[in-house]
C-alpha positions as CSV (number, residue, x, y, z in Angstrom):
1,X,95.8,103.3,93.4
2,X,98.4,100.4,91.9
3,X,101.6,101.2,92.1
4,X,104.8,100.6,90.6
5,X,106.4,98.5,93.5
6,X,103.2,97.0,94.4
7,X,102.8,95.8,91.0
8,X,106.4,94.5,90.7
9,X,105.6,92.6,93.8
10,X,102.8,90.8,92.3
11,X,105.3,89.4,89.8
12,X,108.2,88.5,91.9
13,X,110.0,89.3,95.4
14,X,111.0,93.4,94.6
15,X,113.8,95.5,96.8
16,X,114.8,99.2,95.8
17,X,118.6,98.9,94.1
18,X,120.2,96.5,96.2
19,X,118.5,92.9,96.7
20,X,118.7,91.4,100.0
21,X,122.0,89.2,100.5
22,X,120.0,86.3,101.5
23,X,117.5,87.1,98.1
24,X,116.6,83.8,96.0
25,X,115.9,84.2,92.6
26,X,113.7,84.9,91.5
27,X,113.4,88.9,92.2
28,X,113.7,91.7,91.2
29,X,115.3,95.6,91.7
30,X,114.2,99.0,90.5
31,X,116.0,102.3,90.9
32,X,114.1,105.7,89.2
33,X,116.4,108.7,88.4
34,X,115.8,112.2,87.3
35,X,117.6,113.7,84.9
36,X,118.0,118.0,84.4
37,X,117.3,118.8,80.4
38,X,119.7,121.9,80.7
39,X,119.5,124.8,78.1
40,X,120.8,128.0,77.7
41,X,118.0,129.8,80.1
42,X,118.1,126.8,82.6
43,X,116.8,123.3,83.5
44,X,113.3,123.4,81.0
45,X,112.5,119.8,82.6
46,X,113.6,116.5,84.1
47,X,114.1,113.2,81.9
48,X,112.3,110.5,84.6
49,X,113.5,106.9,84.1
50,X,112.3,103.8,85.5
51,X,115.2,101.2,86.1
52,X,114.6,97.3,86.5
53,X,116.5,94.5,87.1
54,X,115.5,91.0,87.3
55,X,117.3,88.1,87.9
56,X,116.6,84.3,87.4
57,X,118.1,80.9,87.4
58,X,118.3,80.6,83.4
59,X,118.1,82.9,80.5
60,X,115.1,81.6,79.1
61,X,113.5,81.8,82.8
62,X,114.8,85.5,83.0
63,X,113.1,86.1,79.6
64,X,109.8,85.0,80.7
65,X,109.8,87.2,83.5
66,X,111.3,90.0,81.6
67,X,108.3,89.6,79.1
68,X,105.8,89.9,82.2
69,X,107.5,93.0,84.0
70,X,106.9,94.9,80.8
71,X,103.6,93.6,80.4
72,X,102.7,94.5,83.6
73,X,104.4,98.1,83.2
74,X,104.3,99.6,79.6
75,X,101.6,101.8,78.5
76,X,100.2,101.6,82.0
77,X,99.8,104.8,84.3
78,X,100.6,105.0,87.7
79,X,99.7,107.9,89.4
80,X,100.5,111.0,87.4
81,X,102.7,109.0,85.2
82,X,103.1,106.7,82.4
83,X,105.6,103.9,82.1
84,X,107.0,103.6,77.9
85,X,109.4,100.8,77.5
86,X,112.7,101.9,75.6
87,X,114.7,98.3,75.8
88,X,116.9,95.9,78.1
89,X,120.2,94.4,78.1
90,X,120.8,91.1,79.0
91,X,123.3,90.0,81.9
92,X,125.0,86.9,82.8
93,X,126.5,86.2,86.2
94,X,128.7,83.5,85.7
95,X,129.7,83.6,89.2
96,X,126.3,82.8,90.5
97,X,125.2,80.8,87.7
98,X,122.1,83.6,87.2
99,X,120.8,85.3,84.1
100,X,119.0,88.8,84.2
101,X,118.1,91.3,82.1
102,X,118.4,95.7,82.5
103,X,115.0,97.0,81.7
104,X,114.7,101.0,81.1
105,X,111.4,102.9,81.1
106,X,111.0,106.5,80.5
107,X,108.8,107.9,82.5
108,X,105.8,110.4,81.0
109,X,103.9,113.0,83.1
């Protein structure tokens, strides 16, 4: 069975949250997060999203790769669950001369 990480690694070097310090672009970072739909009889469910970050050497090079990680993950199941692409924000680390982009999945069971 493919999974998420293992296809994220086929597209570029992957690390959960944090990247390595000595990490080249390009690469990329994913973090998934649970969140409690609370009513007035209790929690009736969890929201599951699917955090990525990817980071390149140029904006357009970011966008390329941002175009192939939601290829690679939208519409497809892994496991139990299936990855919808709600959008990305665009980042620019002038520091480090990088450019990256925020994807968000939700994640459907």
């Amino acid at each position: 069975m493919k999974t998420i990480v293992t296809t994220l690694e086929g597209i570029a070097p992957t690390w959960p949250s944090v990247a390595e310090a000595t990490a080249k672009p390009p690469y990329i970072l994913y973090a998934e997060s649970d969140t409690p739909i609370v009513t007035f009889d209790g929690i009736a469910g969890y929201d599951s999203t699917l955090e990525v970050t990817i980071v390149e050497r140029s904006k357009n090079a970011a966008q390329a790769l941002r175009d192939r990680v939601v290829k690679a993950l939208h519409g497809n199941t892994f496991g139990d669950a299936t990855l919808y692409y709600d959008g990305a924000r665009y980042i620019d680390y002038a520091d480090e001369h990088l450019a990256g982009y925020e994807l968000t999945f939700t994640k459907i069971e």
